[in-house]
Residue, then its C-alpha position, 0 to 999 in steps of 0.5 A: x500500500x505504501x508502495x503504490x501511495x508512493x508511486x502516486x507520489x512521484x507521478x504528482x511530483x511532475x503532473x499537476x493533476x496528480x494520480x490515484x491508483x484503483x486496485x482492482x483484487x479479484x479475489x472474488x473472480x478466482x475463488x472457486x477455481x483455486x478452493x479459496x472459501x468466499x467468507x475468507x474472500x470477504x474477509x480478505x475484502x474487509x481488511x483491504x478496505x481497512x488497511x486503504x482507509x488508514x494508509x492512502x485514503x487520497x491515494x487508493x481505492x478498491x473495485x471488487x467484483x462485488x462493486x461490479x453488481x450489487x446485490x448478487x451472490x458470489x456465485x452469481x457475480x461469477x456466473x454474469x461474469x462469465x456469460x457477458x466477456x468469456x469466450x469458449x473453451x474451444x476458442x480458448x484452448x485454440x489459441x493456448x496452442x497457436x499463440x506463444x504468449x498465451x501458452x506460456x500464460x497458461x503452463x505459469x498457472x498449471x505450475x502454481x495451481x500444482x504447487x499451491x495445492x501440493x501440501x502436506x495434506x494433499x493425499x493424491x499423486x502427483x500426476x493426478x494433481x497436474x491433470x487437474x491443475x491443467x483443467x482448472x487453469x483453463x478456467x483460471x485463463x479465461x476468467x481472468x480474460x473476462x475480469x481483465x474486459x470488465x475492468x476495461x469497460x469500468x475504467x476505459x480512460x485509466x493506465x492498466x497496471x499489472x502484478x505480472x510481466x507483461x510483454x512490450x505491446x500489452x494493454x498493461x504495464x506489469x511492475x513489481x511490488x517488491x524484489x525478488x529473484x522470480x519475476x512472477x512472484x507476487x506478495x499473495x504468492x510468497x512471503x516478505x522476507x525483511x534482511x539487509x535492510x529491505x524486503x524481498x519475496x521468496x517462496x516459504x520453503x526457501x524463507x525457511x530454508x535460510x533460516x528466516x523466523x516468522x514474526x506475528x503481527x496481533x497474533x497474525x503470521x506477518x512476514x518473515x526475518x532473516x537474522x543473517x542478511x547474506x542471502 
């Protein structure tokens, strides 16, 4: 939050009119495809609300999926997402094979939806875990196509940022939220890891690997320390 307040910041530094950014969390779009309950995603919802209000109120605002049509269920808000800017499968999986950018796109997702499940509860075997990473990560491309036109048609006149690369020529322009070997990580895929000064993210098994402590934030797992900085 502070990061992005900041970039606000530097733009009003040299525009006049200054700059405030929307964060558009899609929490709410991706909840049934990745096994996340929707009362945690309201909850999540709640405290970024809480945390925007007290950080960057002038600088930062939410639109969720919720913002988009009032007074529908979570599972409706997705079912009218899907019927008014997805495509087919079939379209889909078509150009998942003829299009190098987009099958790239689509094996990153296999990869995470494979690792994010591969726990120690998961029970399954591998091999059955990446066929069905591979099926759900179908859906995980084409709602976030369909969140992609929404957000488009709520907000035709704004530069699109991204959490994620993104190639020269793309609607958006990806920035990083914070340093780290893997471009592709985000704060919601990895932990903060504070060392040397700085912050940098990095997978769990890595943080833990080093040798970094968990610190609690009103009992709540923060963000991780490394008491020797040499990473």
């Amino acid at each position: 939050m502070r990061f992005l307040a900041g970039l606000c910041d530097q733009i009003s530094a040299v525009y006049e009119p200054g700059a405030r950014i929307t964060i558009c969390a899609d929490g709410r779009v991706f909840a049934d495809l990745i096994g996340v309950p929707d009362a945690h995603v309201s909850a999540y919802q709640r405290a970024m609300a809480r945390l925007v209000a007290r950080e960057a109120p002038d600088a930062l605002r939410l639109f969720t999926l919720d913002d988009a049509a009032a007074g529908l269920c979570p599972d409706q808000l997705r079912r009218d997402l899907d019927s008014r800017y997805s495509e087919s499968l079939e379209q889909l999986r078509a150009e998942i094979r003829a299009n190098e950018n987009t099958r790239a796109t689509y094996l990153g997702i296999v990869r995470f939806l494979v690792e994010d499940r591969l726990g120690p509860d998961y029970q399954g075997t591998r091999s059955a875990l990446q066929r069905e990473s591979r099926d759900r990560a179908y859906g995980v491309v084409a709602r976030s196509r369909a969140w992609g036109r929404l957000v488009g048609d709520r907000f035709p006149h704004a530069v699109r940022l991204s959490i994620h690369p993104q190639p020269c020529g793309s609607a958006k322009l990806g920035i990083l939220l914070g340093g780290g070997a893997d471009s592709w990580l985000t704060p919601w895929h990895s932990v903060a890891v504070q060392g040397g000064g700085r912050f940098q993210l990095m997978k769990r098994a890595e943080a833990e690997r080093l040798g970094a402590v968990l610190v609690l934030d009103r009992g709540r797992p923060s963000h991780f320390v490394l008491t020797n900085s040499c990473t």
